[in-house]
N, C-alpha and C positions, 0 to 999 in steps of 0.2 A: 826307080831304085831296084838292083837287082837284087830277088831273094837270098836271104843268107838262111841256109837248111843246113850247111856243116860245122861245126868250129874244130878248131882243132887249137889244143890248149899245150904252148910247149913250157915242159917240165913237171912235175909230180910232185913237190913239195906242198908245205899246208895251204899256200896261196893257190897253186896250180891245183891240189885235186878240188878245193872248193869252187872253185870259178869253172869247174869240168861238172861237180855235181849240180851246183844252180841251173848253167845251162841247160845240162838234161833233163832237170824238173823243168825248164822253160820249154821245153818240147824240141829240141837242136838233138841233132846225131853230134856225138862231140867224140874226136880223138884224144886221146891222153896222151904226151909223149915222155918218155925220159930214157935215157942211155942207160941209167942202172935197172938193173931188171929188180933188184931188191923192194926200189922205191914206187916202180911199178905194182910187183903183187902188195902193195903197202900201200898206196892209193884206194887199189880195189877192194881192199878189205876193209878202209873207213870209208869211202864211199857208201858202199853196202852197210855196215854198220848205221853211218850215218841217216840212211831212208828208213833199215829198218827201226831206228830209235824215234824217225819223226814219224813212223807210222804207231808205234805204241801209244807217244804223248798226241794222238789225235791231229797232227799239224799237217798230215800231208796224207792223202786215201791210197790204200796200200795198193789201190790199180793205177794210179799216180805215179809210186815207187816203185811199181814191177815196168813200168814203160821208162821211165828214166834210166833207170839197171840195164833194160836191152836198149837202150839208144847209148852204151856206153863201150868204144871198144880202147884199146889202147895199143901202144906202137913204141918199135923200141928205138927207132931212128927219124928225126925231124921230117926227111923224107918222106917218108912212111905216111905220117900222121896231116901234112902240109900240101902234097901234091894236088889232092882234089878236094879241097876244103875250099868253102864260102869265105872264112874266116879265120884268122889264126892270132891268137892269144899269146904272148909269149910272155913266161912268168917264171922270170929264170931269176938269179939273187941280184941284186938293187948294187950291178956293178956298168957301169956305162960300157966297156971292153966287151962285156959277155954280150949286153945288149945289142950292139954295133955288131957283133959278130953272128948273131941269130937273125937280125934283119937279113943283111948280105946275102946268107944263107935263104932265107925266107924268100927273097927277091928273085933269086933265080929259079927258086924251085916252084912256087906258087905259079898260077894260072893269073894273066893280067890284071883280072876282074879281083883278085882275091883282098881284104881288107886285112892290114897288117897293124896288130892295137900292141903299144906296147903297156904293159902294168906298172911300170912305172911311178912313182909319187916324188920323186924329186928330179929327176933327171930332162934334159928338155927334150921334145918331142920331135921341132925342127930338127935337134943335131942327131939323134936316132934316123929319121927321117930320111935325111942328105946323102945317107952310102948306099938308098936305094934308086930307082928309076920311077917310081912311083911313090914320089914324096905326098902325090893329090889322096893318094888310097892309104897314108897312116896316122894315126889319132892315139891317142892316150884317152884310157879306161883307167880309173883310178881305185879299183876294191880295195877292201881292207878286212884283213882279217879280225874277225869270222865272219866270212862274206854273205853267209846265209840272214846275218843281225844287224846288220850295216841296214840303215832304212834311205839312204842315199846314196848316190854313184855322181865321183866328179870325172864328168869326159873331158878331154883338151884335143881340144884340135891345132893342129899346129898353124903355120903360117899359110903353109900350102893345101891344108887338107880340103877335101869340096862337101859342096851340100849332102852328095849322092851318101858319103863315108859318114859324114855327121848322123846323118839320118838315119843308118843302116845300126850302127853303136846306141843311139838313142833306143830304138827300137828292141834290140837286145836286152838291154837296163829296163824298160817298159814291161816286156815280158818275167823278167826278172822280178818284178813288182818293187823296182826302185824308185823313190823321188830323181829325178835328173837335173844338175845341176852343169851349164856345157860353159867350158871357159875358153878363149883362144889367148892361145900364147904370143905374147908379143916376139918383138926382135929381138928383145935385151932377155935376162937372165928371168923375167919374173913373168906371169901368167894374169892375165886381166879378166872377170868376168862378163858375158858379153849377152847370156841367156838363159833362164833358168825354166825349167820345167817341172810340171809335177805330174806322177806317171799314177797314174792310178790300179 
């Protein structure tokens, strides 16, 4: 399996900067992306917030949250933030057109090896999947905000995804100090459970 050391997390919203902050407590250099510069400095200042509130209430050691902080940069174009990532998150609003349109994007610009998750919770995985070239390298991550209290992560792997991407996602969620829970999704519209994991 190859190392995933980059993510790169597109869009900036509540979903996206907390799936940007987890990761970087999980020790991942992670990009931030969004086109609005607003929602950018507006990431980085809950972000920040955020470590420094879990460093008052005790939950996280504040040399924890100063390594997290500089593992975090952020980018104002998909490009930017996608090219030389391990990994890319895309946590854009729960509209299939947007999502279809971020992979596409994603597909070209990423390096072959790159693992493309979408966040997704209702949409299916295959048909995100199909408008790239590497249907084997995308999976659905299912967070839920607030991603830091979620004590589970449901991953789906699509029809076509491989062990190497299953594995790589699990792994993630592991470090994240999630319980794992991996489903693959069928042919038809609904999702079957297939393995479940507990990540200690």
């Amino acid at each position: 399996m190859a190392e995933i050391s980059t993510i790169a997390v597109i869009g900036a919203g509540v979903l996206g900067r907390e799936i940007a902050h987890q990761a970087a407590l999980a020790g991942y250099d992670v990009i931030l992306e969004d086109v609005l510069p607003n929602a950018l400095r507006r990431a980085e200042r809950e972000i920040l917030s955020s470590l420094d509130q879990a460093v008052e209430m005790g939950i996280v050691p504040s040399i924890q949250a100063r390594f997290a902080a500089g593992r975090l940069q952020y980018a104002g174009n998909v490009e930017e933030a996608a090219r030389e990532a391990d990994l890319v998150v895309e946590a854009v609003p729960e509209e299939l057109e947007s999502k279809i349109e971020i992979f596409t994007l994603l597909d070209k610009i990423c390096r072959p090896h790159t693992v493309l998750v979408s966040s997704t919770s209702t949409l299916g995985i295959a048909e995100i999947a199909s408008v790239t070239f590497r249907a084997s390298r995308c999976i659905g991550m299912r967070f839920i905000h607030p991603v830091h209290a979620m004590k589970s992560l449901q991953i789906v792997r699509g029809p076509q995804t491989d062990d190497e991407t299953a594995a790589a996602a699990t792994e993630i969620a592991r470090r994240m100090k999630k319980e794992v829970i991996v489903v693959t999704e069928s042919t038809g519209a609904e999702s079957q459970p297939s393995v479940a994991k507990m990540v200690l």
